[in-house]
N, C-alpha and C positions, 0 to 999 in steps of 0.2 A: 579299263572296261572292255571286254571283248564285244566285238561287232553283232548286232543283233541279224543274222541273215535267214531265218526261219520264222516266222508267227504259226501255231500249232492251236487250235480255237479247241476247245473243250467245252462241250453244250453242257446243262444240270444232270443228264440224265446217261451219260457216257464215264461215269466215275469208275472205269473197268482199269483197275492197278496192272491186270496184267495183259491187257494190250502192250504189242508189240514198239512201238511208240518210247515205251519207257525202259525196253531192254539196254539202253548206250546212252549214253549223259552228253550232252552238248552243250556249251554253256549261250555259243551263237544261237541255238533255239529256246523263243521264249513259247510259253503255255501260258494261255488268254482263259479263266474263267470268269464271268462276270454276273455280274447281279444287274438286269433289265429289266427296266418299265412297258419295255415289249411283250417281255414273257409273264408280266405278272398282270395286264389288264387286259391279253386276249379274253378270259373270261374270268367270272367269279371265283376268282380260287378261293378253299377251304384255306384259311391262316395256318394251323396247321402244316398243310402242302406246302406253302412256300418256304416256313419255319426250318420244315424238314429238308426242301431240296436245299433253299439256302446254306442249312448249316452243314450240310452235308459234302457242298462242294466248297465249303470253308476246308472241312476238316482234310479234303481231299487235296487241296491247295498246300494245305502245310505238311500231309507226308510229302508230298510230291517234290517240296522242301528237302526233308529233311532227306530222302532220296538222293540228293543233288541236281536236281532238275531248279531251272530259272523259270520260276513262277508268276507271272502276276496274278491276283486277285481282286479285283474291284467289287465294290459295295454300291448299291444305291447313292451315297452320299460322291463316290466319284464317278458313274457313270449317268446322272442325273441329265448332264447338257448334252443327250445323245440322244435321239430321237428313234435311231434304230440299232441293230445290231449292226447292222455296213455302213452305218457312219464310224461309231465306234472303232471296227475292224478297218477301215478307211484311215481312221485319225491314227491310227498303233503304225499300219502299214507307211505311213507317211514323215511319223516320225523319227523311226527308226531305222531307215530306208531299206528294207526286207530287200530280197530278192526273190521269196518265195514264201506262199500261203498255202495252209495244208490243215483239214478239217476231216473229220470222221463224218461216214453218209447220218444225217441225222434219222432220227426214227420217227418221225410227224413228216407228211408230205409238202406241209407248210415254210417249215426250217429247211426241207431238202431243198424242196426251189425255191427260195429264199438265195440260199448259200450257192445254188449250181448260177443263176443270174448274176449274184456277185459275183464268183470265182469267173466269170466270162467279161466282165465288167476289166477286170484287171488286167494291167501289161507287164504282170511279170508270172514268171510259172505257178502255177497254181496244181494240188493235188488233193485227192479224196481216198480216204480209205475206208473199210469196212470197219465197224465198232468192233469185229470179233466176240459178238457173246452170243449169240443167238445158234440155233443147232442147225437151223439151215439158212445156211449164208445167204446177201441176196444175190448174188450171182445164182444162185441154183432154185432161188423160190420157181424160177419157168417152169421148172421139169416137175415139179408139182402141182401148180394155181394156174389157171386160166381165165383171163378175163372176161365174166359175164357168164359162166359156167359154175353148176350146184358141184358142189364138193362134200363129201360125207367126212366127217371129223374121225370117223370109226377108222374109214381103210386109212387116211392117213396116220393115226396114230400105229395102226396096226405098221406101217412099213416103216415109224419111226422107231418102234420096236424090234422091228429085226436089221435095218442098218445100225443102229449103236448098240444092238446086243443086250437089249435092258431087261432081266427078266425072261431068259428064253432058254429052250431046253433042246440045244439044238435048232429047227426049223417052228418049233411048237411054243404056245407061249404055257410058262411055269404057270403050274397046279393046272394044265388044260383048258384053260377060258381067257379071253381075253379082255374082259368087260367084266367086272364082278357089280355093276351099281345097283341090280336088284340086290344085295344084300347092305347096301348102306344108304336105306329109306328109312332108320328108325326112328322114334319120336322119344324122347327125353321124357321118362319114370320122374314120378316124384323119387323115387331111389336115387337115380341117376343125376338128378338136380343139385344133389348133394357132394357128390365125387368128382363135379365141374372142378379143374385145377387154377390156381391161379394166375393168369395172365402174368408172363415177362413184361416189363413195362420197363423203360431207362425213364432218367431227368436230366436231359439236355437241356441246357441253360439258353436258350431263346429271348431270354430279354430283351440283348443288344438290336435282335433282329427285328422284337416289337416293336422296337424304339422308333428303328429306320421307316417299317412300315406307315406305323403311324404320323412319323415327320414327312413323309414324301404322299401321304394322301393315298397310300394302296387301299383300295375298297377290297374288304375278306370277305367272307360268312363262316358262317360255324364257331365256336366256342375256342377261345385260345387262351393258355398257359407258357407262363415263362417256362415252366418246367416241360418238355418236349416230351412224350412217354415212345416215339419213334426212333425206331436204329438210322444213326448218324454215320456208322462208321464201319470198314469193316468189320473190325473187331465186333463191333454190338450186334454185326449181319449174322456173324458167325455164330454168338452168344443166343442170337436168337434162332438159329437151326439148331443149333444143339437141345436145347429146351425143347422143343416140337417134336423130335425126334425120340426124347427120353419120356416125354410126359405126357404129349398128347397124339401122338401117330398111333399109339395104341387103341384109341377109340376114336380116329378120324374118320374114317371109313363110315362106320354105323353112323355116326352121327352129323355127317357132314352136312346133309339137307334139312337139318332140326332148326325150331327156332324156341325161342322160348323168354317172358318176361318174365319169369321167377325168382333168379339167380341171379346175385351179384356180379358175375361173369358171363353176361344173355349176350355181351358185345364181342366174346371171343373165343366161349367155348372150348373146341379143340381145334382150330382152326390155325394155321402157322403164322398166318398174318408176314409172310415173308415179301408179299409179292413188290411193297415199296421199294426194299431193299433189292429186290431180282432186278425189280424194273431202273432203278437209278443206276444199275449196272454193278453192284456192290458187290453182288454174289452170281456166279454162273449156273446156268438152271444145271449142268450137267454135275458139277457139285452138289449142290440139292439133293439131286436125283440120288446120287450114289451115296452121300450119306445116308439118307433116309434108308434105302436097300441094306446099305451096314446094321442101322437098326434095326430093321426086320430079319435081319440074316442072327442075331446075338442070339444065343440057344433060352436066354433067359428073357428078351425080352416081352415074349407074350404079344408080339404083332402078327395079327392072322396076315391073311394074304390079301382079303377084300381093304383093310385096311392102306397096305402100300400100295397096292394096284388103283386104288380111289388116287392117290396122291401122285402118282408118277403119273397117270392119265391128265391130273391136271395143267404140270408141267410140261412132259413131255408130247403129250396131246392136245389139250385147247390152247396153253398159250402160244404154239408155236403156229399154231391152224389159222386163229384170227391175225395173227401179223403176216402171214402169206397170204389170205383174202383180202384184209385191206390195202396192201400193196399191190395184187392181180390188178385191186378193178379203181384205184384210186387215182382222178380224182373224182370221179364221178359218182364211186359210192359215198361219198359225203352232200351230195343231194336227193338219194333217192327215197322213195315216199311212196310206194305198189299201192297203199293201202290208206291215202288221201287224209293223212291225218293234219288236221289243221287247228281244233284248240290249243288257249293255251294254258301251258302249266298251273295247275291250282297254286294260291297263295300258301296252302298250307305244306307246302314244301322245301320254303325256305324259313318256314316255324317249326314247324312239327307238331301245329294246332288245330289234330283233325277228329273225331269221335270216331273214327276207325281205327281202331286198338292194333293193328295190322299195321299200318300205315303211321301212325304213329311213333310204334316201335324201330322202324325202322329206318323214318327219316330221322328221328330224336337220336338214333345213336350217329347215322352219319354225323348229322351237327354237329355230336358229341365228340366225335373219335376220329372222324373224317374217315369212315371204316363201315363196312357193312358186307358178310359174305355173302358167296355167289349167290344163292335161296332169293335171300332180303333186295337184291339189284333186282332176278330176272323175275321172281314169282311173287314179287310186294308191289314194290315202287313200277317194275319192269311191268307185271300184267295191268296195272291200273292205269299206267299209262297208254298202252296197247289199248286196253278194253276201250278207255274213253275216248278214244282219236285223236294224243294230243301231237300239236306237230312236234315232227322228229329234232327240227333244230332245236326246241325248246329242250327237249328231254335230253339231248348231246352234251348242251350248254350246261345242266344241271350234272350229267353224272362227271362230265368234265373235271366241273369244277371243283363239286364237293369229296371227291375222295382222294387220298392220300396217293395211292396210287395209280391214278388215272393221266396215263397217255394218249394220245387219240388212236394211235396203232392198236390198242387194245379196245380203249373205248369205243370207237363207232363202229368194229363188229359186234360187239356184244349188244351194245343201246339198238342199231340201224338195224342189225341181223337175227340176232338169236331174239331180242325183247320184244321189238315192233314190227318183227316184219316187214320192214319199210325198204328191205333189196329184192324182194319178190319173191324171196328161196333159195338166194345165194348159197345161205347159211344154215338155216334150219328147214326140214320139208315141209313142216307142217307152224304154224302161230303156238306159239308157248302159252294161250290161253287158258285160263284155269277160274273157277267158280269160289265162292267162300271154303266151299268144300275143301278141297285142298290145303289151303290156309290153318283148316281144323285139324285135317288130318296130320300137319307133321308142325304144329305149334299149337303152345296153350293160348294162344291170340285173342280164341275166338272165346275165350271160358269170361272173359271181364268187358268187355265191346259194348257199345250203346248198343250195338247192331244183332241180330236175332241171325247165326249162322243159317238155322233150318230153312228160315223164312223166304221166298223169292217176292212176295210182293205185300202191302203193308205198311202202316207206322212202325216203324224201325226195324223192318228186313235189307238183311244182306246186301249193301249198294252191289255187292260183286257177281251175287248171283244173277240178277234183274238184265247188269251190265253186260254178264258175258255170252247170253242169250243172244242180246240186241246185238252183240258183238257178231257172234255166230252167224247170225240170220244175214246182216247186212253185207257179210263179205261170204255167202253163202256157197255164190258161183265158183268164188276162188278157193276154199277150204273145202269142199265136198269132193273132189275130184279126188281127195288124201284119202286108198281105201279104210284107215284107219277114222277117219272122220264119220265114216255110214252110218255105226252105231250111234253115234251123238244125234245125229240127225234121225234116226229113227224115231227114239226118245222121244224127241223134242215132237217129230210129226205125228207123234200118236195124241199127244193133248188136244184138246179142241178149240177153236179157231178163238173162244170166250178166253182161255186160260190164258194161251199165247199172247192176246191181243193185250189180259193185264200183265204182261211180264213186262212189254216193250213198252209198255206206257207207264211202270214204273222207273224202268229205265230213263227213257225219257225224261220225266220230272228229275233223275238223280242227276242226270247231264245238262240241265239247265240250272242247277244248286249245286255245281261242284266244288267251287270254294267252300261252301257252308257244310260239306260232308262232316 
């Protein structure tokens, strides 16, 4: 047996085959993945989620295998008598007598200093390196992110467009716009309901992992199947960009902010659904990027421009924008709260039993799917939570938990920053608030609802309209200063003091019955 003198920890979400890590075979260094009652009862996780990381860093364990790398992989069932991860890491290091412990920076601020207190803890050399996937390293996030400073997602994208050269024609960016999103606001045709493609789906075999669940007392939510319908592996990463690329990049764009319960396929549209696969490390966004670009580039493929430029903005622009704000200003952006919101979360969000056909639909598929695109997060579940005050950790704890792919590095800019408002402006200039209106406008939501879209006040008007009024008015000081907010408030000051007075005291009533919405 050769000498174990390297322990190399491998977190769920670091599954990157082509880190550097794995260019030279040592047989002295062992690769630690594990299955922890740490990472699975910080919060609610969606079954699903764990299904997936789990099996994920199964499958990752045995290339790594067959690679020639010296593998361990623990389950629930052997790392049970460990209370934490650095006991664990403590018990490997002591049995094997290392001489040295070496971990990739993790991507939650929580594992990072976690692992930086352990690694100082120990008396024998310790190293960190960077995951290598991400486009801007974190050694270089400084030269971008400031902490406690508003950042526009535009100019950053715009300069992530001309440092990696994506789409540029020279100093300009191709077809001369940089931002195509006014043309992918459309709303899904009874025609178009019809030409929905059929979602890629796998059936990973999940059972063994129900099994563990269930024997060791993991508390889930959401809906679970032995049969896994999530990419496990690269291969199924890969499987699944190639599909989005051939079948649904061609109307992504147009349809990317559509919602609709009509269609057998209202949970995935054209939507890639890659981002589990990006985020567990499986696939490199700059892959992505460039294949996608290949398909738009094919003389046959019939991909406009708004189309890929929709899709490269999202990779190459938001996810890279919120993992540089969240690290600028963390730890502290995981407390902050501008906007004093303190309910809590309706019960019907861990049902999906609510007579808001909106709301409904799109907690009902997270349960379902552990999945919901960006629309159904920021302008469903995201405004209604905004609109009614609820507190921020409540609504962390939920998007946390329940989606497939939710990291905190992801998640608490989007839930704290862009949904709630709850960083001041960090994120967004202005509150993502929106009225039933909306809702109508780029979903059939509103055509089946107990609730009367037109309506602001009444037996069975609009909870949303009543809400975002009350919303408006109450944080008035801080949202008027936005010159784009004048108009709204004109609107609203030209009613008379009678109208107003029933709009907020419909409100009212809806935020003292908001379980029973």
């Amino acid at each position: 047996m050769t000498q174990i003198h390297t322990l190399r920890l491998i977190l769920g979400d670091q599954l990157n085959a082509s880190h550097s890590w794995f260019s030279e075979r040592d047989d002295g260094v062992l690769y630690l993945m594990a299955e922890l009652r740490q990472e699975t009862d910080y919060a609610p996780h969606h079954v699903q989620k764990v299904c997936a990381f789990f099996a994920a860093m199964e499958g990752f364990a045995t290339a790594l295998e067959k690679a020639g790398h010296h593998v361990k992989h623990m389950t629930l069932d052997e790392t049970q008598s460990f209370d934490s991860l650095d006991a664990l890491l403590k018990a490997l290091i002591d049995k094997h007598s290392v001489t040295r412990f070496e971990h990739q920076l993790p991507d939650e601020y929580r594992l990072r200093e976690q692992l930086r207190l352990f690694s100082a803890s120990l008396d024998i050399e310790t190293t960190q390196l960077g995951c290598e996937h991400f486009l801007v390293p974190d050694d270089a996030l400084n030269q971008h992110f400031t902490a406690g400073k508003h950042h526009l997602m535009e100019s950053f994208y715009r300069k992530m467009r001309k440092q990696f050269d994506v789409m540029m024609e020279d100093d300009k960016p191709e077809g001369g716009k940089w931002n195509y999103d006014k043309d992918n606001r459309a709303k899904l045709t009874k025609a178009e309901l019809e030409c929905i493609p059929e979602p890629l789906v796998f059936a990973n075999d999940v059972s063994a992992i129900l099994e563990r669940l269930e024997r060791h007392g993991v508390e889930t939510i959401g809906l679970a199947s032995s049969q896994l319908l999530w990419p496990v592996t690269r291969k199924q990463s890969l499987a699944l960009l190639d599909y989005f690329c051939q079948y649904l990049l061609p109307k992504f764009g147009s349809f990317q902010d559509a919602m609709t319960s009509e269609s057998p396929h209202r949970w995935s549209l054209y939507h890639s659904r890659l981002s589990f696969a990006l985020n567990s490390k499986m696939l490199h966004p700059m892959q992505v990027i460039h294949a996608a670009i290949r398909a738009y580039r094919h003389p046959e493929s019939g991909i406009s421009i708004n189309q890929i430029e929709g899709f490269v903005r999202q990779i190459l622009g938001w996810r890279e924008f919120v993992r540089g704000l969240y690290w600028a200003n963390m730890p502290d952006y995981s407390t902050m709260n501008a906007l004093g919101g303190a309910r809590k979360l309706p019960e019907f969000f861990w049902t999906g039993e609510t007579k808001m056909q909106c709301l409904k639909q799109a907690i009902q598929q997270s349960l379902d799917y552990g999945y919901a695109h960006h629309i159904q997060r920021l302008m469903v579940t995201g405004n209604f939570t905004l609109l009614t005050g609820i507190a921020p950790e409540e609504v962390d704890a939920w998007y946390l938990g329940i989606y497939v792919d939710a990291i905190e590095w992801v998640e608490l800019p989007n839930v704290r920053g862009m949904a709630l408002f709850a960083d001041g402006g960090l994120f967004a200039t202005k509150p993502y608030s929106a009225s039933g209106n909306y809702i109508n406008k780029m979903s059939d939501y509103c055509t089946n609802c107990h609730y009367k879209v037109k309506e602001k006040v009444g037996e069975g008007a609009c909870p949303l309209n009543s809400l975002y009024w009350h919303f408006m008015e109450r944080h008035r000081a801080r949202i008027a200063v936005n010159p784009r907010a004048g108009m709204v408030y004109r609107g609203w000051d030209s009613k008379s003091d009678e109208e107003r007075d029933e709009v907020l005291e419909q409100a009212e009533h809806y935020l003292s019955v908001l379980d029973n919405l």
